[in-house]
RODO-2510 file (C-alpha; in nm, 4 decimals, decimal comma):
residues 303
     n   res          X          Y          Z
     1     x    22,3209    -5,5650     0,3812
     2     x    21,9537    -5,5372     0,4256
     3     x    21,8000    -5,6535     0,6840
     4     x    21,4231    -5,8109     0,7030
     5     x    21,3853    -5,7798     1,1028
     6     x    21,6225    -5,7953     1,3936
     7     x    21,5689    -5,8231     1,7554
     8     x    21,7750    -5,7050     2,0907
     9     x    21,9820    -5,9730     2,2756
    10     x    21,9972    -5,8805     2,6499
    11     x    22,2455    -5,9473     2,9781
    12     x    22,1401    -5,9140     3,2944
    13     x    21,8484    -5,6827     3,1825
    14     x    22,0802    -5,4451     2,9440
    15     x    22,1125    -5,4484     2,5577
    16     x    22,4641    -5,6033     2,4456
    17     x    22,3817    -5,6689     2,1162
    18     x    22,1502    -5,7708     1,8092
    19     x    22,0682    -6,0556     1,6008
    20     x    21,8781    -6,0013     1,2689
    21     x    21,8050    -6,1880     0,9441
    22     x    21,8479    -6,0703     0,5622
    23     x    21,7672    -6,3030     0,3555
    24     x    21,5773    -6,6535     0,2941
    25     x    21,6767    -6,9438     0,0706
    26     x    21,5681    -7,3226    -0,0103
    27     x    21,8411    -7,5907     0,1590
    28     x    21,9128    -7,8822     0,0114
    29     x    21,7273    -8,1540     0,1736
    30     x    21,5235    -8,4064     0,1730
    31     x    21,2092    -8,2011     0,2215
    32     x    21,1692    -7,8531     0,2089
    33     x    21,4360    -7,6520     0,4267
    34     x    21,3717    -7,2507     0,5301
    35     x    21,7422    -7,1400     0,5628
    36     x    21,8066    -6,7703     0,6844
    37     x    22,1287    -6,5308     0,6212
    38     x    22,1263    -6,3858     0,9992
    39     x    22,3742    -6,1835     1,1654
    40     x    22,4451    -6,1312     1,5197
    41     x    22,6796    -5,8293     1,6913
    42     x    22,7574    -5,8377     2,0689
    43     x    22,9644    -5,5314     2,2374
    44     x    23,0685    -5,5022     2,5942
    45     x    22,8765    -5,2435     2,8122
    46     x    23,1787    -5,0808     3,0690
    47     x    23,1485    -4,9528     3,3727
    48     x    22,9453    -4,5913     3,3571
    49     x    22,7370    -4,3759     3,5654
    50     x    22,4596    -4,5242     3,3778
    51     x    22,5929    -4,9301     3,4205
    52     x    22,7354    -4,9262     3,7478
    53     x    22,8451    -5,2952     3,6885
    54     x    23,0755    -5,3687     3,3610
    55     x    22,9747    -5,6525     3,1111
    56     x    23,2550    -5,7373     2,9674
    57     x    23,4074    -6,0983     2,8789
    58     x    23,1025    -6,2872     2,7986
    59     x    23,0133    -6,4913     2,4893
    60     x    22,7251    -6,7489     2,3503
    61     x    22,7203    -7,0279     2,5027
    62     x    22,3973    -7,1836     2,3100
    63     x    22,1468    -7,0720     2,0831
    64     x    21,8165    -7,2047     1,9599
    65     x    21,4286    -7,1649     1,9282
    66     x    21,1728    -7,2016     1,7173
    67     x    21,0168    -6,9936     1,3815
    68     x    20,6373    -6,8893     1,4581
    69     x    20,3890    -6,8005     1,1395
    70     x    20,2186    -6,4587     1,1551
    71     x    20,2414    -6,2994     1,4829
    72     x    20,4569    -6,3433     1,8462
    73     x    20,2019    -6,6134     1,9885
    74     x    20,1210    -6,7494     1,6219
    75     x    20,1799    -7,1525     1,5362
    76     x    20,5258    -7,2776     1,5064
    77     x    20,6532    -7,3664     1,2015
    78     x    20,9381    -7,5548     1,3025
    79     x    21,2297    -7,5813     1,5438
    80     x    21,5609    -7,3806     1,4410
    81     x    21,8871    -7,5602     1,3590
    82     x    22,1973    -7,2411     1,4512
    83     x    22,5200    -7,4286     1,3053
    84     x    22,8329    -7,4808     1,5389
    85     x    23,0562    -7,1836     1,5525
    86     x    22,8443    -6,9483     1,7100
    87     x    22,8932    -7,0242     2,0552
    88     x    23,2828    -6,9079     1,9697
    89     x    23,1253    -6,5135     1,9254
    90     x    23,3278    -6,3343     2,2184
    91     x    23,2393    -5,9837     2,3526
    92     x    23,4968    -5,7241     2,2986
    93     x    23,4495    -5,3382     2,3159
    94     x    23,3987    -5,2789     1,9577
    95     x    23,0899    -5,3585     1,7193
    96     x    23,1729    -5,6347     1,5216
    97     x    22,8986    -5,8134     1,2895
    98     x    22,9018    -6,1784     1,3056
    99     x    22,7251    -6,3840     1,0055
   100     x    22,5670    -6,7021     0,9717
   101     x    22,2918    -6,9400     0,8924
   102     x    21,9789    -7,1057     1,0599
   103     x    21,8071    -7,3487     0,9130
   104     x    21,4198    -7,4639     0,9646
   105     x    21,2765    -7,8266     0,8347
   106     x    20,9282    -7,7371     0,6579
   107     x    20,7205    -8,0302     0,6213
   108     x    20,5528    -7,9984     0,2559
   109     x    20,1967    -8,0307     0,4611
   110     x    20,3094    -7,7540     0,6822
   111     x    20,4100    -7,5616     0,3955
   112     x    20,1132    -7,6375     0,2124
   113     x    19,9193    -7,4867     0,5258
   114     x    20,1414    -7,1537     0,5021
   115     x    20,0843    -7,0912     0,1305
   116     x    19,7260    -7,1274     0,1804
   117     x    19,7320    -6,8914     0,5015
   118     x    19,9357    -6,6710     0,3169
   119     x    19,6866    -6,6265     0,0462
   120     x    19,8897    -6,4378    -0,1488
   121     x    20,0182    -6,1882     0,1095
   122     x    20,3664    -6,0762     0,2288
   123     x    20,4872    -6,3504     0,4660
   124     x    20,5412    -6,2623     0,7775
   125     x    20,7213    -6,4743     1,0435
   126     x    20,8313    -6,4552     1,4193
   127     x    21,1624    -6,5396     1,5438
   128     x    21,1457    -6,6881     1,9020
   129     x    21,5139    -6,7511     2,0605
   130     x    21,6292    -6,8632     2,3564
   131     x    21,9791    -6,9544     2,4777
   132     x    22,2458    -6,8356     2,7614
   133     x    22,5625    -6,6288     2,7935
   134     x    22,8983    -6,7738     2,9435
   135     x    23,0510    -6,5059     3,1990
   136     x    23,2271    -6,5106     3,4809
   137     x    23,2710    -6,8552     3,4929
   138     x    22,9191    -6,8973     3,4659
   139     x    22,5896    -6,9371     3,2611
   140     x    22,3558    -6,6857     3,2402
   141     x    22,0194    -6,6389     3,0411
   142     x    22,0037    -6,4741     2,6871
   143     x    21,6595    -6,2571     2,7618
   144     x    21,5233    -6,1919     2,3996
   145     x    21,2004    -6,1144     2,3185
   146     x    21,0501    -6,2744     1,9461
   147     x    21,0829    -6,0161     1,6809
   148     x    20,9353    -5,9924     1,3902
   149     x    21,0647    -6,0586     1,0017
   150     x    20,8879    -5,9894     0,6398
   151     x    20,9718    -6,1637     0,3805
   152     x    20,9779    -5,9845     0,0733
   153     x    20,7006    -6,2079    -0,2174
   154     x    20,9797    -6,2297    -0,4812
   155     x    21,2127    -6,3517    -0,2124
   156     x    20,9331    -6,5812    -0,0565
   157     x    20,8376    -6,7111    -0,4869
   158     x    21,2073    -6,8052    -0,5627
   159     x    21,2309    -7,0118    -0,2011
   160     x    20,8904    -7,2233    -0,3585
   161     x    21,0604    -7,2334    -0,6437
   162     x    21,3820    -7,3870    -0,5486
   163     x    21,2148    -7,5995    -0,2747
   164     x    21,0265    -7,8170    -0,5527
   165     x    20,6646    -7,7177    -0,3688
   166     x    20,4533    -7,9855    -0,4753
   167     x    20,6263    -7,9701    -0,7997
   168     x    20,4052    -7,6976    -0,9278
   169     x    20,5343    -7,3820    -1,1001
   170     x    20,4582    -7,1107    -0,8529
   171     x    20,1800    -6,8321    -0,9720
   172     x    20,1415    -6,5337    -0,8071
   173     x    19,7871    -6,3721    -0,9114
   174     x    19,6748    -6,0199    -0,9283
   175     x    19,3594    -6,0340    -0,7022
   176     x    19,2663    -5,6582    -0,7343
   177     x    19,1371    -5,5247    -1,0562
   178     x    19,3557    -5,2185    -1,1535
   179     x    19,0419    -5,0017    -1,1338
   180     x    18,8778    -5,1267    -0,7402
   181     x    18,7371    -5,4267    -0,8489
   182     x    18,8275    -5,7801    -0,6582
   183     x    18,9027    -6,1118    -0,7817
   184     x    18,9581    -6,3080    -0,4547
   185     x    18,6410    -6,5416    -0,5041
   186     x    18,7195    -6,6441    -0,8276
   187     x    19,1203    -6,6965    -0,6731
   188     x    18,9544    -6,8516    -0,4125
   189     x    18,7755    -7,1058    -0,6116
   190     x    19,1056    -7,1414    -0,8110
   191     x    19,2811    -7,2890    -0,4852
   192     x    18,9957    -7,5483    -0,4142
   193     x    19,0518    -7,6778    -0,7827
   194     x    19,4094    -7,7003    -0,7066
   195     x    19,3750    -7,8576    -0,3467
   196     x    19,1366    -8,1384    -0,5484
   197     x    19,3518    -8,1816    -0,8914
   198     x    19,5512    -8,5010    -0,7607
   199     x    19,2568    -8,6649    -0,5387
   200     x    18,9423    -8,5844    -0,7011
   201     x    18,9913    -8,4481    -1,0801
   202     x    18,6900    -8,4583    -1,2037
   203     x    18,5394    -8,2142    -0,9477
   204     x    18,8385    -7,9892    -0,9787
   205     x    18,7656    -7,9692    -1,3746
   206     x    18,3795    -7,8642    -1,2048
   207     x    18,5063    -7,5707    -1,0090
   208     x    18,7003    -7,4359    -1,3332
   209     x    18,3478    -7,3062    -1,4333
   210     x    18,2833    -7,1142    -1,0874
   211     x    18,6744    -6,9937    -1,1395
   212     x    18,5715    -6,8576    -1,4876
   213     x    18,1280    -6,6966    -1,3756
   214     x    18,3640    -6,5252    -1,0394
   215     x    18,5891    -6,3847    -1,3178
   216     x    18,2820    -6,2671    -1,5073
   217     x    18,1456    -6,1297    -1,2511
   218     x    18,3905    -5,9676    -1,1398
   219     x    18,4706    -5,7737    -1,3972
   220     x    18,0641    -5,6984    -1,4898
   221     x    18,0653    -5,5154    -1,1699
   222     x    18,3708    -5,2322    -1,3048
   223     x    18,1104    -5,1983    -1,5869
   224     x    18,2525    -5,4385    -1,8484
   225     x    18,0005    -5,7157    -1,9794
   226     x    18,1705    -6,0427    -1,9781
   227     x    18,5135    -6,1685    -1,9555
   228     x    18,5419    -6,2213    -2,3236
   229     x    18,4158    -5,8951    -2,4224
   230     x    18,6607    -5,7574    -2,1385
   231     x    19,0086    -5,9280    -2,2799
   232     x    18,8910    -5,8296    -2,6671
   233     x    18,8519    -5,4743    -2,5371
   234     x    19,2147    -5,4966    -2,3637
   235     x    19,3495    -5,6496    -2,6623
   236     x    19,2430    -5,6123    -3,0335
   237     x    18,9069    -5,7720    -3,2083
   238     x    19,0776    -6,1047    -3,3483
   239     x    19,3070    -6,1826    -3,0751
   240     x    18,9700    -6,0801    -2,8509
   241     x    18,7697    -6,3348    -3,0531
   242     x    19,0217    -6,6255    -2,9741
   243     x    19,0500    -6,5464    -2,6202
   244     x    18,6791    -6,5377    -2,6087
   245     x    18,6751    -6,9260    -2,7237
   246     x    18,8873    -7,0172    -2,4850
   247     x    18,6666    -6,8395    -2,1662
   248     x    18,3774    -7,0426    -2,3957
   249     x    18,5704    -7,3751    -2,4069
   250     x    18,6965    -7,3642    -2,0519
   251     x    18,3130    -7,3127    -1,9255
   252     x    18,2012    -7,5861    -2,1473
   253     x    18,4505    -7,8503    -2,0437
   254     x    18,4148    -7,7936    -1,6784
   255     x    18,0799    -7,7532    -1,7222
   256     x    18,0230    -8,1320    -1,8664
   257     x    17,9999    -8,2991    -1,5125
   258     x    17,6351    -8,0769    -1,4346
   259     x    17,5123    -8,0786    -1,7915
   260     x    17,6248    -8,3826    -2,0083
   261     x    17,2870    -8,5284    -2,0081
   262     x    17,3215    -8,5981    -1,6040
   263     x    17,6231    -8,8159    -1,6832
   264     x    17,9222    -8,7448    -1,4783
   265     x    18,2656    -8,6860    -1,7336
   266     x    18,5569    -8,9072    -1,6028
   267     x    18,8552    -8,6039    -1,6286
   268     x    19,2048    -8,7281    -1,5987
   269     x    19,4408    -8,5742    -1,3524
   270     x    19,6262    -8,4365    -1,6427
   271     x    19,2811    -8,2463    -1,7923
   272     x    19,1938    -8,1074    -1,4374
   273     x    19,5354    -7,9635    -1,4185
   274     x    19,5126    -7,8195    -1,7813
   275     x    19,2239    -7,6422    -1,7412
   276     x    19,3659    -7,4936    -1,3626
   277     x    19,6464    -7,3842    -1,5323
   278     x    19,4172    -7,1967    -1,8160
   279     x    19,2156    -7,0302    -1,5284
   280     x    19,6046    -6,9108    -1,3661
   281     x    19,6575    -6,7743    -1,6686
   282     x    19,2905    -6,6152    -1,7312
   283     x    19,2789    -6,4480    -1,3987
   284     x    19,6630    -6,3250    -1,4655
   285     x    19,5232    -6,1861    -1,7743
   286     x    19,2272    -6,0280    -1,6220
   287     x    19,4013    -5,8680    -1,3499
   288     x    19,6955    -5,7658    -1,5902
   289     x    19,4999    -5,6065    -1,8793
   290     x    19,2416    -5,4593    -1,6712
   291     x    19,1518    -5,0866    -1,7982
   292     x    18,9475    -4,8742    -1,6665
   293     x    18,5899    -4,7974    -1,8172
   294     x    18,5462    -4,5125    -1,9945
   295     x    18,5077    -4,1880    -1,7458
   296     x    18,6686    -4,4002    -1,4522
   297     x    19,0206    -4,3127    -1,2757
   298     x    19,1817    -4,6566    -1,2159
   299     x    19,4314    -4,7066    -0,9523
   300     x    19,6578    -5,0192    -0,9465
   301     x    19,5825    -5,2773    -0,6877
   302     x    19,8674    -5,5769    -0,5624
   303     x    19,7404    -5,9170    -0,4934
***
């Protein structure tokens, strides 16, 4: 099984086994849950001219700690729930892989936060655990320093998915043009439209036009003229012509809040969300479609 990161678990300074994770899922629950596939494998160190002392007999007596965003000091998401059972994993003398699951409670807010840090990136998080051994008769400290985990973006998309993220379908964008060029400012203007599409839509519907002149610009600066001109060249003159009216109608509607005779246009929550969802599907396009001008060596680019 693959495995996304793993860390050392340690006993009286020595390494007696590892814990790692492999794969993320959505939870049922009433908010959105993080739960983890992890694995843990403990083997007893005997007595050696290297380890002096034998560790032998011990087993988990508790496990928990908390999943951190980004780096080893970075924010915490959110405390980790390790089910019952584990504290039952024993020590013997041979390597034997123990699986279960942890869970983490995700706030939508919090998650809201992490998509917009994420900006399209890999995910990256931190595991940082802390417990203690049973051994002798005793308790003793589980030393473990956080380790590290990437989330693959498929992986990271289906967990939105299933999690019913603010009920939105999930839309990964290609922020690189195929030949160098970048589309992050008109991606970032797309996520200010979406942050303002329930609370304020008729200034949402207003940054669909800065979504659409980024776009343009964008791709004027690989050499191609407008946006339009750029999708009929990827496609074919009449489907180029109808794709062109809808760059045209996009920059008209969100354009009627600066230009409709100083009159602001009332847009519905449904209409600002319409018109996001054509600049999604614009920028997909762009970044999809993209070819290289003529004498130019593209190379593909992964937002």
């Amino acid at each position: 099984m693959i495995r996304l990161g793993q860390g050392a678990l340690q006993l009286r300074h020595s390494n007696v086994g590892t814990i790692w994770v492999s794969r993320v899922t959505a939870s049922v629950a009433f908010q959105p849950r993080i739960e983890l596939t992890a694995g843990c494998q403990v083997q007893e160190i005997p007595r050696s001219q290297a380890s002096p002392q034998a560790i032998v007999g011990f087993a988990i007596a508790a496990l928990g700690g908390q999943l951190r965003w980004g780096s080893n000091t970075g924010p915490v998401i959110g405390d980790l729930s390790i089910p019952k059972g584990l504290e039952h994993l024993r020590s013997n003398a041979y390597s034997h892989e123990h699986l279960f699951t942890m869970c983490c409670d995700v706030p939508h807010q919090v998650l809201s936060r992490l998509e917009a840090e994420r900006a399209g990136a890999t995910p990256v998080f931190w595991m940082d655990l802390a417990g203690s051994w049973a051994i002798d008769g005793g308790i003793e400290p589980i030393y473990q320093r956080p380790w590290r985990f990437e989330v693959p973006t498929d992986m990271w998309l289906a967990f939105l998915s299933t999690s019913g993220y603010e009920d939105f379908d999930v839309v990964e964008l290609r922020r690189v043009l195929k030949e160098g060029g970048s589309l992050q400012g008109a991606v970032d203007h797309l996520n200010a439209a979406r942050a303002l599409v329930a609370s304020d839509p008729p200034k949402a519907a207003g940054i669909c036009r800065m979504v659409v002149e980024a776009a343009d610009a964008a791709v004027k600066a690989q050499g191609h003229r407008t946006l339009s001109d750029h999708l009929a060249a990827c496609t074919d003159e009449r489907r180029g012509k109808h794709y062109g009216r809808i760059v045209s109608s996009v920059k008209q509607l969100a354009g009627l809040n600066h230009h409709h005779y100083g009159r602001n246009s009332v847009f519905t929550r449904p209409e600002a969300l319409a018109l996001v969802r054509l600049c999604e599907a614009l920028l997909l396009m762009a970044g999809e479609l993209t070819r290289p001008p003529s004498g130019s060596s593209g190379h593909a680019g992964r937002g």
